[in-house]
N, C-alpha and C positions, 0 to 999 in steps of 0.2 A: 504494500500500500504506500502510499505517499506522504507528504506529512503536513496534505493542505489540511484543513477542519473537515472534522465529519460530518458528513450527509446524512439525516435520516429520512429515508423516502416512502411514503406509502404508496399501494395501486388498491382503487378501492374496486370491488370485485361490483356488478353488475346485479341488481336484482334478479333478477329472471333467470341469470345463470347456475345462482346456487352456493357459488364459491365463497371462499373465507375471504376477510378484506390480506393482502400481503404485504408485512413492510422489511426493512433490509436499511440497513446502515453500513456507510465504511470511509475512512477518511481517502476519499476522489474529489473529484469535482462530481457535477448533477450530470454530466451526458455519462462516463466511466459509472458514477452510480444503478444509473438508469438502466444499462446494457449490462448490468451485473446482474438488475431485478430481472429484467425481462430472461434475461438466459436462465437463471433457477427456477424461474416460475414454469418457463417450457423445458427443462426439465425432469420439475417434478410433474409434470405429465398435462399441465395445466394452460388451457387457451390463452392470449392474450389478447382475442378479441372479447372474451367475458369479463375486460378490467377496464376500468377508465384509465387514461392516462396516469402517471406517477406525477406525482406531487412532494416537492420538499415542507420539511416544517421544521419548527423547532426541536432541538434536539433531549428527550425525557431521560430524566436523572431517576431511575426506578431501578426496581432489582430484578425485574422482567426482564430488564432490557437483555434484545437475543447478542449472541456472539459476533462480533462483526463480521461480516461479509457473510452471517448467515441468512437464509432465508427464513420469516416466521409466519407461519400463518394463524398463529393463536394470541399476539401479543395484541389483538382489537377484539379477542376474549373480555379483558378485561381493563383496557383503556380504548379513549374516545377522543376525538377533537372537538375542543370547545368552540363555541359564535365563531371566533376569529380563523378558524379553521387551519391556526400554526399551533396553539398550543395543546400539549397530550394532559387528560386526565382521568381518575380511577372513574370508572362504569356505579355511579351509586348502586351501594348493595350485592356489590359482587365481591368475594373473599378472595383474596389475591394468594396463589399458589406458595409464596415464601411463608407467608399465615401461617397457612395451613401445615406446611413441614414444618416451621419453629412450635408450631402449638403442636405438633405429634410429637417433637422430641423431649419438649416439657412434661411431656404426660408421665414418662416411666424415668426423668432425672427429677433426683432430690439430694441439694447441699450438695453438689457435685458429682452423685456416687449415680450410674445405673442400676436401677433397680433390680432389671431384669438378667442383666451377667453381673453385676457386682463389682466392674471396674468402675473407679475413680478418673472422674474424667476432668480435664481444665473447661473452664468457664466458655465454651464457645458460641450458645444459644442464640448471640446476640448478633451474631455474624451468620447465622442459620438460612441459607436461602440470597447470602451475598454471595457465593464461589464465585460470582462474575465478576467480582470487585478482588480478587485475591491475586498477591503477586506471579504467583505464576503461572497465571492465566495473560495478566497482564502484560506478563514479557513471555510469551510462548511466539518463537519463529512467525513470521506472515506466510501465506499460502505460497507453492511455487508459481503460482496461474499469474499471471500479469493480462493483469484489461486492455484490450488492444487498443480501445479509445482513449488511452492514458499516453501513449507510446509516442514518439516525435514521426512525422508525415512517414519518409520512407521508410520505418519499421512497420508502420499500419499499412502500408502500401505494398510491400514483403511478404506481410501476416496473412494477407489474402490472397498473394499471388501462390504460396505454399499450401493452400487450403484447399487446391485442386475441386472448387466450386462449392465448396461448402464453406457457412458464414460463418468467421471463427469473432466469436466473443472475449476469448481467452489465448493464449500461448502458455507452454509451458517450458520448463528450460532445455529441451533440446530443440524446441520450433523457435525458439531464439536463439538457439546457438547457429541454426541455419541461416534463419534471418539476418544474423551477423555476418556468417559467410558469405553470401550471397551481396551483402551491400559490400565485402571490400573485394569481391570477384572482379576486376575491370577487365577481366578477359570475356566476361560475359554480356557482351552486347546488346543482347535483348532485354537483361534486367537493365543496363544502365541505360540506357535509353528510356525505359519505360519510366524509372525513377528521375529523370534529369524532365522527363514531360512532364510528370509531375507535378515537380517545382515550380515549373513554368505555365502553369493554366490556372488563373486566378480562383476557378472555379473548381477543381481540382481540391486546392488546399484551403477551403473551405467546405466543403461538401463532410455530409454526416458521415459516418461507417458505412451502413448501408448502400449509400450511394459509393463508396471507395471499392465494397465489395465488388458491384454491380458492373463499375466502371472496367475494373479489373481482370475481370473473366470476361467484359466484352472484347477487350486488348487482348485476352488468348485467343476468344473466338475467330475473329479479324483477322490478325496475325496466329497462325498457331506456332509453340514452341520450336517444335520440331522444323520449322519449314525456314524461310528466307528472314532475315533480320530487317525488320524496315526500316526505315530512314528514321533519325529523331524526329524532323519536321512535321512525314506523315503522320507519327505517333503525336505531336501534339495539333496536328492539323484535325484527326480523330476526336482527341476527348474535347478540344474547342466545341466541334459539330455537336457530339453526343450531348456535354451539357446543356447545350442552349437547343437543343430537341426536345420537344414536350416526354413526358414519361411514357406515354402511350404509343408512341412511335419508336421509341428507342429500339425494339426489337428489329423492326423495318427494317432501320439507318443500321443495326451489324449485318444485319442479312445481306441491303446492300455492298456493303464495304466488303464481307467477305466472299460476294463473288466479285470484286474487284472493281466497281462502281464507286468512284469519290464521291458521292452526291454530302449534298451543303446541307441540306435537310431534305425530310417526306412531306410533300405535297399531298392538301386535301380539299375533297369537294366542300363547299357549304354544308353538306350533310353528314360530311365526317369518313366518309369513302373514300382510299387511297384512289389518287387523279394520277398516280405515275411519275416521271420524271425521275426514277430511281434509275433507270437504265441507259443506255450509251442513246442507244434509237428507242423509240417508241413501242417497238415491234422484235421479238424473239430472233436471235441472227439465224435460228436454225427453223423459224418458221419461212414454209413456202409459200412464196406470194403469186397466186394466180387471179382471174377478173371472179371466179365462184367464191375463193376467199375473200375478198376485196367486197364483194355483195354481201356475207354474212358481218363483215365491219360495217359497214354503213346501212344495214337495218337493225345492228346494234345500237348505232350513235342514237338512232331514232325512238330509240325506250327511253320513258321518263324517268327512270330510275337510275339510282348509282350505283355503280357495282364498280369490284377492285378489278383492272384490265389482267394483271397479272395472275389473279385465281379467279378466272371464270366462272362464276356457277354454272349446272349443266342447267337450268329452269332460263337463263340467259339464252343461251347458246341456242336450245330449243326453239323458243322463239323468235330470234332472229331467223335461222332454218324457217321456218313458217311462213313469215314476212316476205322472205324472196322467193318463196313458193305459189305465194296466194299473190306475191306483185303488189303487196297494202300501200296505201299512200302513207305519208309520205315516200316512202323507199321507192317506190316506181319513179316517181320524178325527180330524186336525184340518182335514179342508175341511170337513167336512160341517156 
């Protein structure tokens, strides 16, 4: 962990869904908080569409409090946010778990002795249910996992290219040891280039994890490892296009790129139908162009409708077929 101030963050779980509210503390900042929740939460086996967003709040000095960087889903058992919705306090009327253990262990000590084995025991009742507060919990080593959103750009940029498409949250000390590797490799072309584009797309090193992830397996897509090293240029010529691509297209724009098309962006209709423009021509280099073809284009043009040129529907295609069958107008007067 780091040694900003600790975060405690809640997700509060969703009516309908059924779920416990979740919170989790750890001294990060609120985004490395935040992708610590969300990865235990999906973890423990739990949606996170059944959570509102996380929320920081003030940090609660109780003896509930769960173990850092643990996940709890019982500590809104018996605390609450009050009006202001930063401050934690006890659930009126609910017996709080250290209670209950110090009044069990009161029951069978007296004047220090156990009644029940008859050892003499030192006064500890009073610390009963604080072991979170005990020194050597307090100094007990930090986990080996490092939060990738904690890490400096080309390590979270490393951390995902090693993750061979899967979203890592976390590294542990041999996916950093490679990560190290790999950033002082300069015989490695394709990472350094990847990493020096990086640096250089404003949008890039600003962009959340998710989007880092995203970016990152689109550059293997595109470029595959195994294949030709491309240019720096291209590589930041790429994530330029991709960021300032709406999200719903991004898939397009790699599709395009990796069959070798630079297109600047996906073109769309008013209706939201891909219009084209992703390809060299208009038209397929291996479609054959005859006047029968040429006839089922131009009683296509003539549907009211939008459709993607590149995947045809057959209910399309059908109907054009029809149009220069039956000779329909419009289509007769501009074939003829």
């Amino acid at each position: 962990m780091s040694g900003t101030n600790p975060v405690f963050l809640v997700r509060k779980a969703k009516k309908s869904s059924g779920q416990k509210d979740a919170v989790l503390w750890c001294s990060d900042d609120f985004e490395a908080a935040n992708a610590t929740l969300d990865y235990l939460l999906i973890k423990s086996g739990a949606k996170l569409k059944d959570y509102f967003k996380a929320v920081a709040t003030n940090f609660p000095v109780v003896n509930e409090l769960p173990p850092e960087g643990e996940l709890s889903l019982t500590f809104c058992d018996y605390y609450q946010l009050a009006k202001d919705n930063m401050t934690w306090t006890q659930i009126p009327g609910v017996t709080l778990p250290s209670s209950e253990a110090a009044a069990a262990a009161r029951q069978h000590i007296v004047d220090g002795v156990d009644t029940e084995t008859g050892e003499v025991l030192e006064d500890h009742t009073e610390n009963f249910g604080n072991e979170s507060n005990s020194p050597a919990q307090a100094t007990a080593p930090a986990p080996e996992l490092t939060v990738v959103a904690t890490m400096p750009l080309r390590h979270r940029v490393l951390a995902q290219y090693i993750g061979e498409g899967e979203y890592l949250y976390h590294v542990d000390a041999s996916q950093k040891k490679e990560i190290l590797r790999l950033e002082m490799d300069t015989d490695n072309s394709y990472v350094q280039n990847l990493l020096l584009a990086a640096e250089n797309v404003e949008a890039f090193k600003k962009a959340i994890e998710h989007d880092v992830h995203k970016v990152v397996n689109a550059i293997k897509k595109v470029f595959p490892v195994d294949g030709k090293t491309p240019e720096l240029a291209t590589v930041i010529q790429f994530l330029k296009t991709w960021f300032e691509t709406e999200h719903i297209d991004r898939s397009l724009l790699v599709k395009e790129w990796a069959k070798g098309n630079r297109v600047s962006a996906i073109q769309r209709t008013e209706s939201g139908a891909n219009a084209g423009g992703g390809n060299k021509t208009d038209r397929n280099p291996d479609y054959e162009h005859t006047l029968d073809t040429l006839d089922v284009e131009i009683a296509m043009a003539t549907l009211p409708m939008d459709f993607n040129i590149y995947e045809l529907p057959g209910s399309v295609y059908r109907r054009a077929k029809e149009i220069v069958k039956k000779k329909e107008s419009p289509f007769k007067e501009w074939s003829a």
